[in-house]
N, C-alpha and C positions, 0 to 999 in steps of 0.2 A: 377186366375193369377199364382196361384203355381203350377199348372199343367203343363201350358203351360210354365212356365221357366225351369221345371225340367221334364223329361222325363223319361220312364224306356229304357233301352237298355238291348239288349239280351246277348250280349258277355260277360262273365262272365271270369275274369282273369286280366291280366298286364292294365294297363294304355293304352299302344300302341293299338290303337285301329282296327283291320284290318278290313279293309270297304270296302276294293276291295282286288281281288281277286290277285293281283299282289305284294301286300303290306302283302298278308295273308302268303305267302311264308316265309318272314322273321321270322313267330311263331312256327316252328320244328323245336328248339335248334338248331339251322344256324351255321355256319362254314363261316369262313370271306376266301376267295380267294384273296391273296395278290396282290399289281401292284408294282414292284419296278420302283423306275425310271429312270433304266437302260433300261427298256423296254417299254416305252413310246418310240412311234413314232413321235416324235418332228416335229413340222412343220417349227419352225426357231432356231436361237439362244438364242433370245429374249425371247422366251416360254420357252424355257430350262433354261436358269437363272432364271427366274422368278416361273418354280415349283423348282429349288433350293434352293434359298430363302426362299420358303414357307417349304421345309423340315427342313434346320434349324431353321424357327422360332417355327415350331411345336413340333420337338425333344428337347426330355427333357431328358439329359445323365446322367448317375448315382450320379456324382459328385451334380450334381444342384438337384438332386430328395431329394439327402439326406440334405441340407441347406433347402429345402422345408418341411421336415420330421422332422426334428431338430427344424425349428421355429414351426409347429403344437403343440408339445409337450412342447413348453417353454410356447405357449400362456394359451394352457391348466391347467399347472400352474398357471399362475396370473387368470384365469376365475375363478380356484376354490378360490380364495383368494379376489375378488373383483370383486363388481356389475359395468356391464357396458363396459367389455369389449369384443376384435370382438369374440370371443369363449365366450359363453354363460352362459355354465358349468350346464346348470338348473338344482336344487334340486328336483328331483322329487317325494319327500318323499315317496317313493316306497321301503321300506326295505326288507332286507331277499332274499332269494332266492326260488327257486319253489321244490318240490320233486318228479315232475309226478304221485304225487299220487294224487292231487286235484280233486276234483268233485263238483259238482253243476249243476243250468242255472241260465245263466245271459245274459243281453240283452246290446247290444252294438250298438254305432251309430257311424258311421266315416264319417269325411266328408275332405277329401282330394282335390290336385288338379285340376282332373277331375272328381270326381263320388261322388256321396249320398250313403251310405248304411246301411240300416237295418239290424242288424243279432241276430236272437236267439241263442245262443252256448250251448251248451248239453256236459259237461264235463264228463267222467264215466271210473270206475278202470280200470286203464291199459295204462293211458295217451290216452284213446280214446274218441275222438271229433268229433261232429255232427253240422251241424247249418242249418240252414233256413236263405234266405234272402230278402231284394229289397233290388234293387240295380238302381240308377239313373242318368244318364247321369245331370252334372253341367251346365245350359245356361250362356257363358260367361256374358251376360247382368247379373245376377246373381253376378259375383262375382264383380262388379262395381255398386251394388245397394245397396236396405236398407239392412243391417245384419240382423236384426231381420227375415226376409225369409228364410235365411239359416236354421236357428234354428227350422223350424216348419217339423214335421214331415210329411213325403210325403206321407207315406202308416202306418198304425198298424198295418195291418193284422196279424207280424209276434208276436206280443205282447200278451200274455194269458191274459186271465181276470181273474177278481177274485184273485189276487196272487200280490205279491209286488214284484220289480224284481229289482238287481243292474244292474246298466249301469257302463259298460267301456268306455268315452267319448273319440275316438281318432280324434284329433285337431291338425292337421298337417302342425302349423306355430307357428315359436317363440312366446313365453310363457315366461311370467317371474311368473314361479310357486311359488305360497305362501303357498300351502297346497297340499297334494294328490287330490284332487278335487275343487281346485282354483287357478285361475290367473289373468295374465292380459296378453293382448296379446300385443307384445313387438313393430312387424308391421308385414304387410301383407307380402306374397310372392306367388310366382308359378301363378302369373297373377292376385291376388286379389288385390283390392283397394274401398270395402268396407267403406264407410264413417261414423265416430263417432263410432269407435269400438276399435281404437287403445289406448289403455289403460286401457279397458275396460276384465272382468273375462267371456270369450264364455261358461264358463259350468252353470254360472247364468243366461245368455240369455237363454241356452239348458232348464234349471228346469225350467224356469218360462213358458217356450213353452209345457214344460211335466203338469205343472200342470194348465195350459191352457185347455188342453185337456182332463180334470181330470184322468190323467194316474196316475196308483202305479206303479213307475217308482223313482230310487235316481239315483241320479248325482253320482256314490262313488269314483271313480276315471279320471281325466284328466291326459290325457297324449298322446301325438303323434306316428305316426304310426313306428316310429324309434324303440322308447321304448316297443311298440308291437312287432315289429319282434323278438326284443333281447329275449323276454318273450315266446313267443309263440315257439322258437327254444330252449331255455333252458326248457321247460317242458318233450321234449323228448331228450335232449342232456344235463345233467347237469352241463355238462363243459363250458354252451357257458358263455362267461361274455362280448362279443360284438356283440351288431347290427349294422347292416348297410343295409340303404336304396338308393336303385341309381335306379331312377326311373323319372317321373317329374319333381321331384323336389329330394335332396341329404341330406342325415343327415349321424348322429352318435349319437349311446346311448352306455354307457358301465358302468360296475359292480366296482364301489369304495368304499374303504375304507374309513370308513366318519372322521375318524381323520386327512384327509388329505384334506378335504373340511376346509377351512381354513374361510370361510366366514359365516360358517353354525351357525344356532344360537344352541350354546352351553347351550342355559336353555331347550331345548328342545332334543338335542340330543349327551347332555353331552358332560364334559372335554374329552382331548385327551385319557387319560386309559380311559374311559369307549368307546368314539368313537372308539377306534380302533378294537372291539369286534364285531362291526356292519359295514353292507356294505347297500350302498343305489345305486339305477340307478340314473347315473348322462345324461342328454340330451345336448347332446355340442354343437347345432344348430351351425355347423361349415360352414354354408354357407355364413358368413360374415368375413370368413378365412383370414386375411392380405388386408381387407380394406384400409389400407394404405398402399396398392403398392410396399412393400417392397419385396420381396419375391418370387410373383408368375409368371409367365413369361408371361407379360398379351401385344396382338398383337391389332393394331391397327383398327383388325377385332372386339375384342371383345370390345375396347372401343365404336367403334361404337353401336356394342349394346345395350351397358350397358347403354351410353346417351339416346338412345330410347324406354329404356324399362319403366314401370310403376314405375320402383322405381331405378332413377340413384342413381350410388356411394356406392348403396348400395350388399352384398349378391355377391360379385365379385367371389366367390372360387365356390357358384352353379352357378354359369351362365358360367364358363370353362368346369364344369361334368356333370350339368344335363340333362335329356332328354327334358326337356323345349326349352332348347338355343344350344343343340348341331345342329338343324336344320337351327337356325340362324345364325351362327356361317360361316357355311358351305354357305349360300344364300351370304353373305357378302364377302367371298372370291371369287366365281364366278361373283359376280358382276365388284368388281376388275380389276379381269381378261379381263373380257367382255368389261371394260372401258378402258382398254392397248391394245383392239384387241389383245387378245390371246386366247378366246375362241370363238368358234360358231361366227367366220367371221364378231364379234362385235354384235352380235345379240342376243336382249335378248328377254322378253316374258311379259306378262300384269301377270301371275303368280309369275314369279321369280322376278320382280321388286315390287312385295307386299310382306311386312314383314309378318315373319313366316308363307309363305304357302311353304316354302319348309322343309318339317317336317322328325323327325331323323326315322321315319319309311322307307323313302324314301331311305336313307342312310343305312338302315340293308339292303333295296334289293339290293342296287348300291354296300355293302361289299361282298355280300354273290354270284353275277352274276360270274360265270363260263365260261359263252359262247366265244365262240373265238373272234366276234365282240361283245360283251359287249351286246347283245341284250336287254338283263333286263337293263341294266342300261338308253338305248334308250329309251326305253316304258316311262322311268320317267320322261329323259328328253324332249322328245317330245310329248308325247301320256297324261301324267300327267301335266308338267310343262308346255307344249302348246310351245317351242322353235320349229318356224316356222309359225305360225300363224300369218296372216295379219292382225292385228286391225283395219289397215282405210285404205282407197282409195290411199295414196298417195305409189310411188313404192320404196320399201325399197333400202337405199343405205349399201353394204356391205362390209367388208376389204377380198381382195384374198389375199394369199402369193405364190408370184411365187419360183421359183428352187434359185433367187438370193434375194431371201430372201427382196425383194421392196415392199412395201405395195401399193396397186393399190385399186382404191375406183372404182366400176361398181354396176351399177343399174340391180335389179335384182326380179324376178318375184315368189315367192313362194307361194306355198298353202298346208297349212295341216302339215306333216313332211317331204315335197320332197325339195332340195335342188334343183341349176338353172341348174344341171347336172344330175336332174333325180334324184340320189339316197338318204340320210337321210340327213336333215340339219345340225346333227352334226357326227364329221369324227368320225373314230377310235382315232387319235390322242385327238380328243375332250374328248371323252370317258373315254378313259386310264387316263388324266389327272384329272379328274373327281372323279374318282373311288380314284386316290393315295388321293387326297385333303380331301376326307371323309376318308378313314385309315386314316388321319394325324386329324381329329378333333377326332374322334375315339379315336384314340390310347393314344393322349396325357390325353384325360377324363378318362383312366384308365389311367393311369399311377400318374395320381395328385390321383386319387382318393385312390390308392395305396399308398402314401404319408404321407396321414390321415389314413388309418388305422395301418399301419403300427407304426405311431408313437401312436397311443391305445393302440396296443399291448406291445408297449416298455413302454409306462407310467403303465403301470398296473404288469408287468409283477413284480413278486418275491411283489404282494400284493395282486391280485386276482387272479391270476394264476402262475403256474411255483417257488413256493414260496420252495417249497424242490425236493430232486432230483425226487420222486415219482411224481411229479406235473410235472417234465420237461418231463416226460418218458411219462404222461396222454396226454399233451398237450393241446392247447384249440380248442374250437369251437367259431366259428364266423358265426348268422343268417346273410342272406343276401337276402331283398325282392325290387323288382323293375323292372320295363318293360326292362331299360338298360342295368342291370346284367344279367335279365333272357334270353332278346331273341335277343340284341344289336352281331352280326357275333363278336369273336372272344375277346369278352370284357371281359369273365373270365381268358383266357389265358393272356390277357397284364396285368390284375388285378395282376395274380397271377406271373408272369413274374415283375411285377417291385414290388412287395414283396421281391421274391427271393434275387432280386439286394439289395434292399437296406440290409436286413439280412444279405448278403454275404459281407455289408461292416463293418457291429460290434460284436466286438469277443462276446460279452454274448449273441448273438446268434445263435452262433454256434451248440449247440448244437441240434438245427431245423433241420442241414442238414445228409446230407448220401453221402459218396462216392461211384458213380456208375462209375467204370471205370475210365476212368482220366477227370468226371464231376463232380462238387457235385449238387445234385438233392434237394429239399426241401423236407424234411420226413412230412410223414402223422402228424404232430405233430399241423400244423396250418390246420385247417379243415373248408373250408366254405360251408356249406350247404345254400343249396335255402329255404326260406318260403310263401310258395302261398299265405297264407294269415294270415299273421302277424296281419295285422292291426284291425281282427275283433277279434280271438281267442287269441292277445295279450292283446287286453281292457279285455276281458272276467279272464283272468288271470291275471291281473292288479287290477281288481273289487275284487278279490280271496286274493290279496295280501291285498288290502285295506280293507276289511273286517276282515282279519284276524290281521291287523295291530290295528283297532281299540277295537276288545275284548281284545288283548292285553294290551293296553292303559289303558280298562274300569277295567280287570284286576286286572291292577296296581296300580289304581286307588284307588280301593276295601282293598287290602291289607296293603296302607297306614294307620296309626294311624289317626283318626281326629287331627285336627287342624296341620296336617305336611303339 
């Protein structure tokens, strides 16, 4: 049964998975090719107000980014101060920081949105790392089944015998951590709904499946694949103290000062002078961001969604950024459109009227199409998404628009991608419009997503980083691991483009920028690097941190007088 729900897959990298050969195009670092919509060939007036519209409600101007940025930072406030609300703030009793000089092997198990994997990590002087893996494609039937499946290991092969080994357990859905190596999972996300696990510690389910299988194998640290990037990028960057993942699904982990975890149990990790000598990763599972609607600029696209998806009401800030619902996002406005006859002559397709088959991989080749007709972005919509296909016998009725702009309804006879005039069922004007509507879901997911990190870096700032002038002149690093960052056409530039803006609106941070000419440019001082793989060589450095946390402990333990 576990075979067949869980598969291996060859493609080894991002989430975005290229399956064809047309969708494989968007994975060599893509360059987005803008449509302004000065340059759309408007077929009436009517289409033109109506991608008007949709530019203002997409556009998100500096003034609204920074009320967006201002409330992330207030919430994250009260998260570190009180359980329960929409920012998370989890403890992830993860202390200390790394020094690239760690070594060992340690065995890691991830199981995220889309995939299973296996990995043996081979740590060695010099910040040099090796791993071995499987790697498994998730059967959605799977993440709607028993849990208990999840947790059983698909393959060992990659496991030594003979030898006791820590696991990094990365668990890449809210967690209400109680320990380095325990939880309870808070609810599902990224398409799971999983029954009688909600409330429930996934790294007990993990060990009791490990010792199932009589493996020497510990549980030693849980933690998600957030708190892995931050980890796995700060072992060769010591300056990072933020992760961020934009990928399926969207997080935030960052480096705090625990005197200022206001919730934190203080017989464990001490009054405020001894907390303020320690720093812990704090996991902000920011995808339930302004759950109550204050705030975020939410279109009547994305409620649509949101009602439809597995978990209404809930996780409203990932279902605006992540690679999950940016595809859905986008299916929901063309529909729209198609229902006001203003695209494809009212013609839709048995594809595009099914929820989420039109996926943001589609959308990196519709950002990144160059050709003069839009050719790539055709293929998708007709060749992929089947716009023109006759379902049944009966002969489709379609809206023309003539020169005077009268909607005229004529029966009309199509097959395959030809239009009653011979050429593509959908115009250029189709196209172009098409093409701006994914910039505008695109763009606005960076630009929130730029929001949240932004207000990180200002919550932390002059306490993990930037605390004397020598720290403003080091600057920080910031890991960044996900299919969306990594191969989404033009999604670091808006990333780092509404950074910029919001910096450029408060003076303490000023000192980020550089005057080039009569521009100021953002200095090398904010640095985000890529991490391929976070989520296996972060457990792995996670397991390192827990290990080393615990002789600590035993330690201090030691050192104590009896009976203290």
């Amino acid at each position: 049964m576990l075979s067949a729900a869980i598969s291996p897959v060859q493609h080894v990298g991002g989430d975005l998975d290229p399956t064809r050969d047309l969708v494989a195009k968007s994975h060599l670092r893509p360059t987005r090719n803008p449509m302004a919509p000065s340059e759309i060939v408007y077929a009436s007036k009517k289409q033109q107000l109506a991608v008007a519209n949709l530019v203002q409600e997409f556009t998100i101007l500096p003034a609204k980014l920074k009320e967006i940025k201002d409330r992330f930072k207030t919430e994250m406030v009260k998260g570190l101060a009180n359980q329960g609300e929409t920012l998370a703030m989890v403890q992830t009793h993860i202390l200390g920081r790394l020094s690239g000089s760690e070594t060992g092997t340690y065995l890691t198990l991830d199981i995220g949105g889309t995939n299973l994997r296996v990995v043996l990590v081979e740590l060695s002087q010099g910040a040099q790392v090796s791993t071995r893996q499987k790697k498994y494609a998730i059967d959605p039937l799977l993440k709607v089944g028993e849990p208990k499946l999840l947790f059983v290991l698909a393959n060992d092969a990659v496991i030594p015998k003979g030898r006791v080994l820590e696991l990094g357990f990365t668990f890449s859905f809210p967690v209400l951590q109680t320990g380095i190596n325990s939880g309870t999972l808070i609810d599902w996300t990224k398409g799971y709904s999983c029954h009688g696990m909600v409330g429930k510690d996934p790294a007990e389910f993990l060990q009791q499946a490990l010792l199932n299988r009589n493996l020497e194998v510990n549980v030693s640290v849980l933690m998600n694949d957030t708190v892995g990037t931050l980890l796995s990028h700060a072992y060769l960057h010591p300056r990072t103290v933020v992760g961020f993942g934009l990928g399926t699904g969207s997080n935030g982990a960052y480096i705090e000062r625990v005197d200022r975890i206001r919730k934190r149990d203080t017989t464990a990790l001490g009054n405020d002078a001894e907390a303020s000598t320690q720093e812990m990763v704090i996991n902000i599972e920011f995808g339930a961001f302004d759950n109550e609607r204050t705030v975020l600029p939410i279109t009547m696209f994305d409620n649509k969604l949101d009602r439809k998806s597995l978990n209404p009401s809930k996780q409203l800030f990932e279902k605006m950024i992540a690679g999950m619902y940016l595809g859905e996002i986008t299916r929901n406005i063309l529909l729209d459109m198609i229902d006001n006859r203003l695209l494809f002559r009212g013609q839709s397709s048995h594809k595009l009227n099914t929820p989420w088959e039109f996926l943001t991989e589609h959308m990196s080749v519709i950002e990144e199409d160059s050709t003069p007709d839009l050719e790539d972005v055709r293929r998708v919509l007709e060749d992929i998404l089947g716009l023109g296909l006759v379902e049944s016998s009966e002969t489709p009725v379609v809206t023309t628009m003539h020169a005077d702009a009268t909607d005229v309804k004529a029966p009309v006879q199509t097959s395959g991608g030809e239009s009653p005039s011979g050429g593509t069922v959908t115009t250029l004007s189709d196209r172009q419009i098409v093409k701006l509507i994914v910039a505008l879901v695109g763009q606005r997911s960076a630009r929130l997503a730029a929001a949240a990190l932004c207000g990180m870096l200002e919550h932390t700032m002059g306490y993990t980083w930037a605390r004397d002038e020598a720290e403003k002149q080091e600057g920080v690093d910031i890991g960044v691991d996900g299919s969306v960052y990594g191969f989404y056409p033009g999604y670091e530039s808006d990333l780092k483009g509404g950074l910029e803006e919001l910096f450029a609106l408060e003076a303490e941070m000023s000192f980020l920028f550089t005057k080039e000419g009569d521009n100021d440019s953002l200095k090398d001082r904010v640095r985000l690097g890529r991490c391929l793989d976070g989520s296996s060589v972060g457990a792995a450095l996670g397991a390192v941190l827990a290990t080393r946390s615990m002789e600590h402990s035993l330690l201090t333990a030691k050192s104590k007088p009896a009976g203290k």
